[in-house]
LORO-854011 format. One record per residue (C-alpha): residue number from 1; residue in one letter; x, y, z. Coordinates in Angstrom, 2 decimals. Example, Ala and Ser with C-alpha at 12.3 -4.5 7.8 and 13.67 -1.06 7.14 Angstrom:
// residues 2
[atom 1; 'A'; [12.30; -4.50; 7.80]];
[atom 2; 'S'; [13.67; -1.06; 7.14]];
END
This chain:
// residues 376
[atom 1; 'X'; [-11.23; 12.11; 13.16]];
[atom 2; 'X'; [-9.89; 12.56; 9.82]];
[atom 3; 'X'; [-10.58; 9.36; 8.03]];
[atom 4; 'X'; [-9.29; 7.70; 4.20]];
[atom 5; 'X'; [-9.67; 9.67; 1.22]];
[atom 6; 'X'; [-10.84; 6.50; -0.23]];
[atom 7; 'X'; [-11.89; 3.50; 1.39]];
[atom 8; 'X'; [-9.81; 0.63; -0.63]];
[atom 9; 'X'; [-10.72; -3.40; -0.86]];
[atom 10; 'X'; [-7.31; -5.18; 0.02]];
[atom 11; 'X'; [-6.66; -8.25; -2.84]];
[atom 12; 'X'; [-6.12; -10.87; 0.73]];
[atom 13; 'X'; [-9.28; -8.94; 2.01]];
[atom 14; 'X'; [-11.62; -12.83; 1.25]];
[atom 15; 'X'; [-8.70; -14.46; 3.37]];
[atom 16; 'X'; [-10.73; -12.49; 6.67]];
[atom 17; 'X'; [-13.08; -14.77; 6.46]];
[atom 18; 'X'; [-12.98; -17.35; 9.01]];
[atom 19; 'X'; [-13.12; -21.35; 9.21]];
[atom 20; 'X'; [-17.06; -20.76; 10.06]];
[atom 21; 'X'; [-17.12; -18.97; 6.71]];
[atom 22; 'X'; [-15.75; -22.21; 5.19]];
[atom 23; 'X'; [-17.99; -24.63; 6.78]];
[atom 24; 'X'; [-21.11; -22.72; 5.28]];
[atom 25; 'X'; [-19.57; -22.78; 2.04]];
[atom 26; 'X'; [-18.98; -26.66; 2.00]];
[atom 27; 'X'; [-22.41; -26.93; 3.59]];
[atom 28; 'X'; [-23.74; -24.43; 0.80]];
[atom 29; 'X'; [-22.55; -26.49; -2.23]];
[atom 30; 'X'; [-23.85; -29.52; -0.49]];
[atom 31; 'X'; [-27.33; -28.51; -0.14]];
[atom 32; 'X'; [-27.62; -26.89; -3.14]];
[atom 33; 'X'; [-26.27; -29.55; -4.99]];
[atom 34; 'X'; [-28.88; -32.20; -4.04]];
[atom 35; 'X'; [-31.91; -29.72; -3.66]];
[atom 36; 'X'; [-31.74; -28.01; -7.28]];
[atom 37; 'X'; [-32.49; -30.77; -9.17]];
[atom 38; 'X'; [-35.39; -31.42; -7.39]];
[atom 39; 'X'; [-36.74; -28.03; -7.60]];
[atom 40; 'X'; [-35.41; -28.09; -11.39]];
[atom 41; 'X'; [-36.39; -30.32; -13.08]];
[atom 42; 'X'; [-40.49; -31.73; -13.23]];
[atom 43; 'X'; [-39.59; -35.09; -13.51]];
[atom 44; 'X'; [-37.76; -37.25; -10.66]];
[atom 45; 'X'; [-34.59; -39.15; -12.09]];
[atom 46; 'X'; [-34.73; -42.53; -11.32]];
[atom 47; 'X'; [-32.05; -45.52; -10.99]];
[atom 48; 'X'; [-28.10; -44.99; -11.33]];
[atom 49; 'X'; [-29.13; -41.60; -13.09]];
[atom 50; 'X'; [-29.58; -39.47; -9.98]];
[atom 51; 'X'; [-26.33; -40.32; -8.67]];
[atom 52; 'X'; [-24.53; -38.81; -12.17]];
[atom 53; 'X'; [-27.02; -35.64; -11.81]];
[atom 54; 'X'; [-26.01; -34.81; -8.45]];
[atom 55; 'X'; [-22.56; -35.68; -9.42]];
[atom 56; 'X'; [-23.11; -32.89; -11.99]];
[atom 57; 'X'; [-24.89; -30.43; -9.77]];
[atom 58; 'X'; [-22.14; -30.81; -7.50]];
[atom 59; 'X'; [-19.43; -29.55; -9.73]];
[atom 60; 'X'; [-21.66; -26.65; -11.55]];
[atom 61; 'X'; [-22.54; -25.39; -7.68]];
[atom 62; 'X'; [-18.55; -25.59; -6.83]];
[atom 63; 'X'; [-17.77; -23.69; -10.28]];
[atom 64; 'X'; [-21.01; -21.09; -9.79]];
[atom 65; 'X'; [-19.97; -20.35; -5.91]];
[atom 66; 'X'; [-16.17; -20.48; -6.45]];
[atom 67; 'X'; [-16.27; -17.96; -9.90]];
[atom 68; 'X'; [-18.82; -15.62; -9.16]];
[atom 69; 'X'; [-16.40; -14.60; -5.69]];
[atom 70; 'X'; [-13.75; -14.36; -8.16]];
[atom 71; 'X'; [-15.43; -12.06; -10.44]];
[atom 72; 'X'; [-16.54; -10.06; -7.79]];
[atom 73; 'X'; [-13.41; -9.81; -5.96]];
[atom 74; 'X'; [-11.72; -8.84; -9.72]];
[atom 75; 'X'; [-13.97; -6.28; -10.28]];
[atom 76; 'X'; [-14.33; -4.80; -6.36]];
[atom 77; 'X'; [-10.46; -4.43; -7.40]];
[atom 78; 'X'; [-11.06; -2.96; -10.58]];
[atom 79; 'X'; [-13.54; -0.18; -9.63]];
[atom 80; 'X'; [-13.96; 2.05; -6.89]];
[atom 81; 'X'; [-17.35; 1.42; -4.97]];
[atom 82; 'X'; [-17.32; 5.03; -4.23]];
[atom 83; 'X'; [-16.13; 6.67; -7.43]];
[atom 84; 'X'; [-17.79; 3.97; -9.87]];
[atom 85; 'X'; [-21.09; 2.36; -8.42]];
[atom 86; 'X'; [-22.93; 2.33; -11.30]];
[atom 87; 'X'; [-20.09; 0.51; -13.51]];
[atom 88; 'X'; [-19.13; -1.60; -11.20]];
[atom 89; 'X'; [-22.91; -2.78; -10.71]];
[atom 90; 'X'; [-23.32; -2.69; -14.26]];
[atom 91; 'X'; [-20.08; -5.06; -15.23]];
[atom 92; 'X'; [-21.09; -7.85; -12.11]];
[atom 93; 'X'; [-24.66; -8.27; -13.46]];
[atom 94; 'X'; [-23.49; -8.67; -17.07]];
[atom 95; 'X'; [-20.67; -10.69; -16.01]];
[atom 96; 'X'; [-22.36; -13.01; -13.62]];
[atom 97; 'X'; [-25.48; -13.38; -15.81]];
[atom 98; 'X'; [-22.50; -14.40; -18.77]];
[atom 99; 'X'; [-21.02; -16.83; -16.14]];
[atom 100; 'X'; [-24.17; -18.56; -14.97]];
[atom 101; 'X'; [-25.32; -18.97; -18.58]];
[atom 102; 'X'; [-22.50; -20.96; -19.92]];
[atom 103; 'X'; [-22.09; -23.00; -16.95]];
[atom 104; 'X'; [-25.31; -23.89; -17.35]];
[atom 105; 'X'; [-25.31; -24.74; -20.45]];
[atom 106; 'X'; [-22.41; -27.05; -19.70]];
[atom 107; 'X'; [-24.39; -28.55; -17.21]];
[atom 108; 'X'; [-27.23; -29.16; -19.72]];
[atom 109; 'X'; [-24.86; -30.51; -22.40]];
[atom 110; 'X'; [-23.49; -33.13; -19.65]];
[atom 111; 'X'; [-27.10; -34.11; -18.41]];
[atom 112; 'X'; [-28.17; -34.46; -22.53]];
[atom 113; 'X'; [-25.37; -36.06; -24.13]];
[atom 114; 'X'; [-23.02; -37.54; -21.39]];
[atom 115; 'X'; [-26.00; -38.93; -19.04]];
[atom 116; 'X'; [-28.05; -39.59; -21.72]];
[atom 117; 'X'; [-31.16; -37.79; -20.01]];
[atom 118; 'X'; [-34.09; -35.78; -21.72]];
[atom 119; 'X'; [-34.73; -32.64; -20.40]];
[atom 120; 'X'; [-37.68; -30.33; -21.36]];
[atom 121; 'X'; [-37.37; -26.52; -22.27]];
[atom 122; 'X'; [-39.48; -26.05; -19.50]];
[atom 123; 'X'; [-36.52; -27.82; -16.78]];
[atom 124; 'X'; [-33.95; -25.76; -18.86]];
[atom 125; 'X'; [-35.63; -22.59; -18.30]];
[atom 126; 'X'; [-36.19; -23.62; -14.80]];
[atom 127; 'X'; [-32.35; -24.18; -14.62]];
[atom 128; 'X'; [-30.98; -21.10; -15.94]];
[atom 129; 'X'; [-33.76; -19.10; -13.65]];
[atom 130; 'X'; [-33.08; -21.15; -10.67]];
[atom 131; 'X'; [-29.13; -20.85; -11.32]];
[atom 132; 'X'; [-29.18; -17.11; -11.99]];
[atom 133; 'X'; [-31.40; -15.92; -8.67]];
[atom 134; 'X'; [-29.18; -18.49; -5.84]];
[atom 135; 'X'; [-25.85; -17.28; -7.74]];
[atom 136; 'X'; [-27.04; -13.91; -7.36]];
[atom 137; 'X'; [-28.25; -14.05; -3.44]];
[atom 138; 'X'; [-25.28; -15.78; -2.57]];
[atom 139; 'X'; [-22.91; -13.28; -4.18]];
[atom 140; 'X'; [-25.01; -10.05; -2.90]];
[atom 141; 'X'; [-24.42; -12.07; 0.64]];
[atom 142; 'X'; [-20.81; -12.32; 0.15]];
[atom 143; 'X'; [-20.20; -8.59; -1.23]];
[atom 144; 'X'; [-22.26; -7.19; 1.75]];
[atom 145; 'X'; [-20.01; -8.66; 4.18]];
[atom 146; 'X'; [-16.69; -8.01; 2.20]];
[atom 147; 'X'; [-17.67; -4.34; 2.03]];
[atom 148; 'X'; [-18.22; -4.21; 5.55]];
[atom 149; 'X'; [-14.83; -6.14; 6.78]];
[atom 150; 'X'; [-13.20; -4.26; 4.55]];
[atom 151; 'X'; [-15.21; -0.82; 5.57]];
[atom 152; 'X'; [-14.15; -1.71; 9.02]];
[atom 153; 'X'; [-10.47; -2.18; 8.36]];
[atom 154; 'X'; [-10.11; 0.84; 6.53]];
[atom 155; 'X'; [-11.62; 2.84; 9.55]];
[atom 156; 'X'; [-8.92; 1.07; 11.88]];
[atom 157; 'X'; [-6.21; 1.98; 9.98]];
[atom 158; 'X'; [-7.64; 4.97; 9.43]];
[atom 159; 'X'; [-7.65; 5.72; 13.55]];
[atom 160; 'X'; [-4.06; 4.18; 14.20]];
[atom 161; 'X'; [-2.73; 6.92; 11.34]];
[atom 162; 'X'; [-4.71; 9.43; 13.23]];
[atom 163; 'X'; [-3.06; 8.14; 16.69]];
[atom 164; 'X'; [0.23; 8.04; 15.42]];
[atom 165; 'X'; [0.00; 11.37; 13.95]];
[atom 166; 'X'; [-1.16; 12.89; 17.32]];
[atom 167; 'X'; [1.84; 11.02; 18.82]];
[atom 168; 'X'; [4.27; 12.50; 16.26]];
[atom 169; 'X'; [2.93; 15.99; 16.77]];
[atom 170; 'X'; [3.10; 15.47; 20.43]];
[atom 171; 'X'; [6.54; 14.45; 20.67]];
[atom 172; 'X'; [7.54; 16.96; 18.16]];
[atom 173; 'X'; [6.17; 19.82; 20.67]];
[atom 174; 'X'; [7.46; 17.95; 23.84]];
[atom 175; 'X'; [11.34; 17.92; 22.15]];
[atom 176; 'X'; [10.69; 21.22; 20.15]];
[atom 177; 'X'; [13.11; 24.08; 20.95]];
[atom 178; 'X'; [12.16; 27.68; 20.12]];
[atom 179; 'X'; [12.97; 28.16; 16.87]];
[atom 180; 'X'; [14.48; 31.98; 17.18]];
[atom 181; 'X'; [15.90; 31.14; 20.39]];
[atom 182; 'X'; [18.00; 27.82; 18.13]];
[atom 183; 'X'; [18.73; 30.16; 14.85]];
[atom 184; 'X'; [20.07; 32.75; 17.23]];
[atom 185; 'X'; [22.26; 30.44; 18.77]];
[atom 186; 'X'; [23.59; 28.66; 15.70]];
[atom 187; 'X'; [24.28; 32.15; 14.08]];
[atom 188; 'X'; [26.29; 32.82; 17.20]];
[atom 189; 'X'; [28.10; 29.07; 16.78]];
[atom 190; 'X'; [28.45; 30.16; 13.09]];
[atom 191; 'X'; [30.76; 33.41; 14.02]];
[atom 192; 'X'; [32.59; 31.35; 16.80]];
[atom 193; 'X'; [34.03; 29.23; 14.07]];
[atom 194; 'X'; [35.32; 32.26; 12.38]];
[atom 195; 'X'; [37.40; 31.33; 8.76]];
[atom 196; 'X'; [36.91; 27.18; 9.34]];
[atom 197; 'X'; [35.21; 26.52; 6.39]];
[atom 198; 'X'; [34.40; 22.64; 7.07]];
[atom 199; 'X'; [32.89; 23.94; 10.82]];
[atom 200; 'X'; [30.87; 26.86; 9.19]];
[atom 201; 'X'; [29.53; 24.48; 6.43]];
[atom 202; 'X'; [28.67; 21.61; 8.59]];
[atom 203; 'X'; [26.55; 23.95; 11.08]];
[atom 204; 'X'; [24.96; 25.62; 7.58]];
[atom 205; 'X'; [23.68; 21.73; 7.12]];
[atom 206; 'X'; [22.51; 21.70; 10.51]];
[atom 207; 'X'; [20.51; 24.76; 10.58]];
[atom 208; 'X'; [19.39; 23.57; 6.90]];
[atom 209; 'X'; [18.15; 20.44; 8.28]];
[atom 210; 'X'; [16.48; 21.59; 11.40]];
[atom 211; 'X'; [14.14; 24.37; 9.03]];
[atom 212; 'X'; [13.52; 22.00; 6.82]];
[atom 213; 'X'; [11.93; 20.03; 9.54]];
[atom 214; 'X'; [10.36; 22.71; 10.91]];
[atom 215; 'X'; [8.50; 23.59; 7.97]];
[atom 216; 'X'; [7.18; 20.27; 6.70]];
[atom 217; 'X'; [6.03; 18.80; 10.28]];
[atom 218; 'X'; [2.82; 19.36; 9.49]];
[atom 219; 'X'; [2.64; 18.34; 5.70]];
[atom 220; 'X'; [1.08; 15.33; 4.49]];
[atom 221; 'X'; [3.45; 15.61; 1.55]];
[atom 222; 'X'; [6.33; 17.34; 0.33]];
[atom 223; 'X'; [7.89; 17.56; -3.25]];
[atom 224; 'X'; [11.07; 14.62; -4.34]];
[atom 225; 'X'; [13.36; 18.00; -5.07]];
[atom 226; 'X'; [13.04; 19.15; -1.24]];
[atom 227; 'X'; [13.24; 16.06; 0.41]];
[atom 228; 'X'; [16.60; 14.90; -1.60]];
[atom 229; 'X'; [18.01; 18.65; -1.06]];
[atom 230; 'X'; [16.88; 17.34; 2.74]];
[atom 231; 'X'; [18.26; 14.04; 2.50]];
[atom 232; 'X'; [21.65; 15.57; 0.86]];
[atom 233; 'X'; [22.11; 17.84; 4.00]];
[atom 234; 'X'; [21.58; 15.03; 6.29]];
[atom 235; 'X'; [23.71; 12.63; 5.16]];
[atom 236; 'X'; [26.76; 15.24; 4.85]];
[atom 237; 'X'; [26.01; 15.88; 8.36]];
[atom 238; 'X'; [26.86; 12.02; 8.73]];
[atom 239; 'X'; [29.66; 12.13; 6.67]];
[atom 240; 'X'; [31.36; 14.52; 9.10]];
[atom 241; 'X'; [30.83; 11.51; 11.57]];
[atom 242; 'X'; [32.22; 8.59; 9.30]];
[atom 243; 'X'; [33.94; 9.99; 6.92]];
[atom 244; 'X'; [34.99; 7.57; 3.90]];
[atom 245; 'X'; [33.28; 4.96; 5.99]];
[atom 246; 'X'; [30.15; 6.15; 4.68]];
[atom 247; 'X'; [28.74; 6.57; 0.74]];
[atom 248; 'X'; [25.71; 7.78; -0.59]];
[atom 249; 'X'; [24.60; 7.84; -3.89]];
[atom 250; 'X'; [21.78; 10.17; -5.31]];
[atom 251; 'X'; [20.44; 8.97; -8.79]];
[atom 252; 'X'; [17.58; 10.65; -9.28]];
[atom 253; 'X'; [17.24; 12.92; -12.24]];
[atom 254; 'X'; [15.22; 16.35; -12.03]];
[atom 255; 'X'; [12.24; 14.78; -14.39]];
[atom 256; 'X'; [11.28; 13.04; -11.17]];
[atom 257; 'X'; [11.28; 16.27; -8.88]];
[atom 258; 'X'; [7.63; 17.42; -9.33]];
[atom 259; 'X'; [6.75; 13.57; -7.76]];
[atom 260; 'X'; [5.61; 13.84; -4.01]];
[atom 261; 'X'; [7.02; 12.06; -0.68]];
[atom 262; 'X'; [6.01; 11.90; 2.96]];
[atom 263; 'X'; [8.30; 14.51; 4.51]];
[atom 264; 'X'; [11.22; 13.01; 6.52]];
[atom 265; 'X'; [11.04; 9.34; 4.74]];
[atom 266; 'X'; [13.81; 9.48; 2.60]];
[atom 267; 'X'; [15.83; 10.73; 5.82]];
[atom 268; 'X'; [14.61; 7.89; 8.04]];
[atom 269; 'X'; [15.55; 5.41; 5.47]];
[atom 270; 'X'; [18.70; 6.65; 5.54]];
[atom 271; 'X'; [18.80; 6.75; 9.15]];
[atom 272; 'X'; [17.57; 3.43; 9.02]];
[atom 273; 'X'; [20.43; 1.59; 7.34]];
[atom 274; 'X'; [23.03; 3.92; 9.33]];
[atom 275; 'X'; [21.48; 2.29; 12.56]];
[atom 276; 'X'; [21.42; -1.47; 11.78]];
[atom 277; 'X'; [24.52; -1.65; 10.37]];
[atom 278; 'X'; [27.94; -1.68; 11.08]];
[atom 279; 'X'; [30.37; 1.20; 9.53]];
[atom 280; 'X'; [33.80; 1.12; 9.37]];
[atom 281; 'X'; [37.01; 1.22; 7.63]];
[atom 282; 'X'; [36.75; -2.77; 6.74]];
[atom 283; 'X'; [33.27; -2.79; 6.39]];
[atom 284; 'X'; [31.90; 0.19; 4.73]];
[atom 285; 'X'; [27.80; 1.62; 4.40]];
[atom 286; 'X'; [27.10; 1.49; 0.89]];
[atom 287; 'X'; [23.82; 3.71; 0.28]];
[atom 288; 'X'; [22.39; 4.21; -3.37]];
[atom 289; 'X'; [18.81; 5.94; -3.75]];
[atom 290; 'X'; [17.82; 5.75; -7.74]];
[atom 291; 'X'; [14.63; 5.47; -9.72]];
[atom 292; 'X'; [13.42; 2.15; -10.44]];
[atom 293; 'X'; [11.10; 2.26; -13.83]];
[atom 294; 'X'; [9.87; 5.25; -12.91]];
[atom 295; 'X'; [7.50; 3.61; -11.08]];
[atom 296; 'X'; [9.43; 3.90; -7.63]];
[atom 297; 'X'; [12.02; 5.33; -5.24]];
[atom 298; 'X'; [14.35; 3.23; -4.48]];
[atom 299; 'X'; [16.63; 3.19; -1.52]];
[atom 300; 'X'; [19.32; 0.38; -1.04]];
[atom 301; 'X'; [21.83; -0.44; 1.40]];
[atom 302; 'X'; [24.29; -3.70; 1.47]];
[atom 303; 'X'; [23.52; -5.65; 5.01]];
[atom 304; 'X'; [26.44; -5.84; 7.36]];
[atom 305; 'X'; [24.15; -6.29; 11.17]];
[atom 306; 'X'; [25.76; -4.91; 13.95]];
[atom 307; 'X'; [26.50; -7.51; 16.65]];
[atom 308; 'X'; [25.06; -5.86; 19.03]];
[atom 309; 'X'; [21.86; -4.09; 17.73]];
[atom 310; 'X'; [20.46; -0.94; 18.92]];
[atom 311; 'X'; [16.84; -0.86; 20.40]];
[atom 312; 'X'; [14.06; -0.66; 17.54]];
[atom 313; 'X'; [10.67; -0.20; 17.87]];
[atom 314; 'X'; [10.10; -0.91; 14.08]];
[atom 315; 'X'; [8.06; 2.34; 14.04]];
[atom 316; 'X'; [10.31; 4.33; 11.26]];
[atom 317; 'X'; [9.35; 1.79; 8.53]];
[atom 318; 'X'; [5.59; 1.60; 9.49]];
[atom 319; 'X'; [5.08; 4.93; 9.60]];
[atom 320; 'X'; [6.19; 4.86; 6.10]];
[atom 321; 'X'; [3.66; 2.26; 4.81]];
[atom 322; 'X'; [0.88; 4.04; 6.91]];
[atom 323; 'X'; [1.60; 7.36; 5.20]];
[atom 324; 'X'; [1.88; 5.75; 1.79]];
[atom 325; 'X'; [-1.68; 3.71; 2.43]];
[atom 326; 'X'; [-3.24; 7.20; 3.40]];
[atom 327; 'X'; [-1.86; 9.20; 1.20]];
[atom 328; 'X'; [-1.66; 7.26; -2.25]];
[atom 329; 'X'; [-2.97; 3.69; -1.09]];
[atom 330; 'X'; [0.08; 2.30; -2.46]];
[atom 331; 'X'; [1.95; -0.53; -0.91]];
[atom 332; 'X'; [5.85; 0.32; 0.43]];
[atom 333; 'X'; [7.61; -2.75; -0.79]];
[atom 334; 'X'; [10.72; -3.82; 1.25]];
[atom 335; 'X'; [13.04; -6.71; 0.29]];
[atom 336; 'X'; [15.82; -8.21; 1.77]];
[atom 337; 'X'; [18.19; -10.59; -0.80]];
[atom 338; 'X'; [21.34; -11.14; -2.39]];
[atom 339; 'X'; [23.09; -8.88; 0.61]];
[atom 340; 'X'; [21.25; -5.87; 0.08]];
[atom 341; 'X'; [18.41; -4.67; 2.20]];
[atom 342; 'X'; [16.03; -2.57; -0.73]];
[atom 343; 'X'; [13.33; -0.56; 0.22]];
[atom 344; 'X'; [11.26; 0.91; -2.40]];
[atom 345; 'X'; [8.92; 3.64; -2.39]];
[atom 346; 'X'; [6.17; 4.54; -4.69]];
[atom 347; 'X'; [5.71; 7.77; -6.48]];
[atom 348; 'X'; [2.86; 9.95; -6.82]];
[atom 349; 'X'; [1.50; 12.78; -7.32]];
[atom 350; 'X'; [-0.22; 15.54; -5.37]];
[atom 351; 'X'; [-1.17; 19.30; -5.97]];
[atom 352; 'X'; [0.56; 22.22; -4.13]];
[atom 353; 'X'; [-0.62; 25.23; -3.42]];
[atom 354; 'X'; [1.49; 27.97; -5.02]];
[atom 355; 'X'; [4.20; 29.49; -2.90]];
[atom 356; 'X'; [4.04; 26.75; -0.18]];
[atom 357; 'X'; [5.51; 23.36; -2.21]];
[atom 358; 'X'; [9.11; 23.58; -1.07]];
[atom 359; 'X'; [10.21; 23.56; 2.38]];
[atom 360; 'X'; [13.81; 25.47; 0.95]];
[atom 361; 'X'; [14.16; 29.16; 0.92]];
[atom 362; 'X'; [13.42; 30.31; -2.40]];
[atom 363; 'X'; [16.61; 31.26; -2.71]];
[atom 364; 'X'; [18.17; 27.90; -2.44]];
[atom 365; 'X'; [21.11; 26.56; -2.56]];
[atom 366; 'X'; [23.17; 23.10; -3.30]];
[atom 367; 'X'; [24.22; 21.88; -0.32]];
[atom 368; 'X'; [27.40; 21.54; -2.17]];
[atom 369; 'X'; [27.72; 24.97; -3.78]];
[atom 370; 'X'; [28.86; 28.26; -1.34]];
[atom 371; 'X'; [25.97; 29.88; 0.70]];
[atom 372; 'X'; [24.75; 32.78; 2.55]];
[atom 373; 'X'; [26.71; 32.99; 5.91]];
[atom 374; 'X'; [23.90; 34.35; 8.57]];
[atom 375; 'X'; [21.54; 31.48; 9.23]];
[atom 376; 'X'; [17.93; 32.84; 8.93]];
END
């Protein structure tokens, strides 16, 4: 099984943690709070005092539990386990040991000047000590069992994108014609057609189509240029179907070609919003796919649902966010507002091996421009 490149914490990945997990914390701060300044300090407080010192110890052992999971959650984010142990070690012991101290101190300052009790150097250094080791065992507790949930849901998804991958490639060679046997045939359709240029050009698109998604079934990845050369033949193969009805807009400018996609997503995107929505002469599809920031590929329809919709299995858009986590372990954001349904799609990069990055003859060609007659 071919697991993550990079096992990734999630930023909701603390939100796993059950209501038990929340008892023990209340339970935690509880105990702590009255036992530490017993062990703490070498004289027992006496009278209305104790109640203000556990009062105090109360709110230092919220602030200690409650900010040292926050720094460790910021810098878990911050630094790869794998790539970066050492810095990431090296940044939560500084920064803990910084936390601890001035909390403390705060805590001293309150007990000194607000309480109006003495304490000795000795019951200070006890503090800080004391403070440092719990805040320490309690966060090593907490980090062991994030890495693990986290371990364990990376090896999940890690197994369903394995599954579905076997299922694609399965149903691929279940529905998969022989590819001479097709060519063959759609060189024969090509002569029947004789002198129609819309007919000859229409099954050019076809055949271009059909290659192109023979070639990139089994790549991870394929360049931006290909798949919008792709996503150009397959949406003039729809325009033959609805005509005017249909517009799509390409925006992308060739400083964004060398970016990579997941073969076949810009197509199913596009397939997407041609299947939920209604197309016609009153109501036309509206398509635009553009570069937002540089930062993402954008693809955005206006919503007009179909009254009667057509069976989905929603598996067309999550096999896009699966292939994204995998690939880049970037997020596929989809919104829905203001009448437009907007799906956007992070760019990245990836290296290709000479020769083999575009799933186009060599000797491409517009989809718009003239081409070679005999389909190859």
């Amino acid at each position: 099984m071919k697991e993550p490149k990079e096992f990734r914490f999630e930023h909701n990945h603390m939100a796993q943690f059950n209501g038990r997990e929340i008892l023990v914390r209340i339970v935690g701060i509880v105990v702590i709070s009255i036992l530490f300044p017993v062990i703490s300090y070498n004289q027992l407080v006496s009278g209305s005092g104790i109640a203000g010192v556990i009062l105090v110890s109360l709110a230092r052992t919220t602030i200690l539990w409650h900010g040292s999971m926050w720094i460790i959650n910021f810098l878990v984010m911050r630094y790869s386990v794998f790539k970066q142990p050492l810095k990431l070690i090296g940044f939560q012991v500084v920064s803990l040991v910084t936390f601890v101290i001035l909390v403390e101190l705060g805590e001293i300052f309150v007990i000194e000047r607000i309480l109006n009790l003495p304490m000795s150097r000795i019951e200070k250094s006890n503090i800080l000590t004391i403070s440092v080791l719990v805040t320490f065992t309690i966060s090593s507790i907490y980090a062991s069992v994030s890495f693990f949930i986290q371990w364990k849901s990376n090896l999940q998804r890690a197994q369903a994108l394995e599954k579905a991958n076997m299922e694609a490639r399965y149903e691929t060679l279940r529905n998969q014609v022989n590819p001479h046997f097709l060519f063959n045939s759609l060189n024969t359709l090509l002569m029947l057609v004789g002198d129609n240029p819309v007919a000859s050009r229409y099954v050019e698109s076809v055949s271009e189509f059909m290659r192109y998604m023979l070639n990139s079934r089994e790549k991870e990845a394929v360049l931006l240029r290909d798949e919008l050369k792709m996503a150009r033949e397959y949406v003039f193969i729809q325009q033959n179907r609805f005509g005017g009805k249909l517009t799509v807009d390409f925006e992308v400018g060739e400083a964004f070609y060398h970016f990579a996609i997941p073969p076949l997503a810009l197509q199913m995107l596009i397939e997407n919003a041609l299947k939920h929505n209604v197309i016609s002469r009153e109501h036309p599809l509206q398509v635009k796919v553009y570069i937002l920031d540089s930062d993402f590929l954008v693809v955005e329809n206006n919503i007009q649902p179909k009254l009667e919709k057509e069976p989905s299995t929603g598996v067309g858009l999550e096999n896009i966010r699966n292939r994204y986590l995998y690939l880049s372990g970037k997020e596929v954001i989809v919104k829905q507002e203001e009448g437009l349904f907007t799906v956007m799609l992070p760019l990245f990069e990836k290296q290709f091996s000479q020769g083999s990055s575009s799933d186009f003859p060599t000797t491409g060609h517009d989809p718009d421009s003239d081409r070679d007659r005999r389909i190859c």
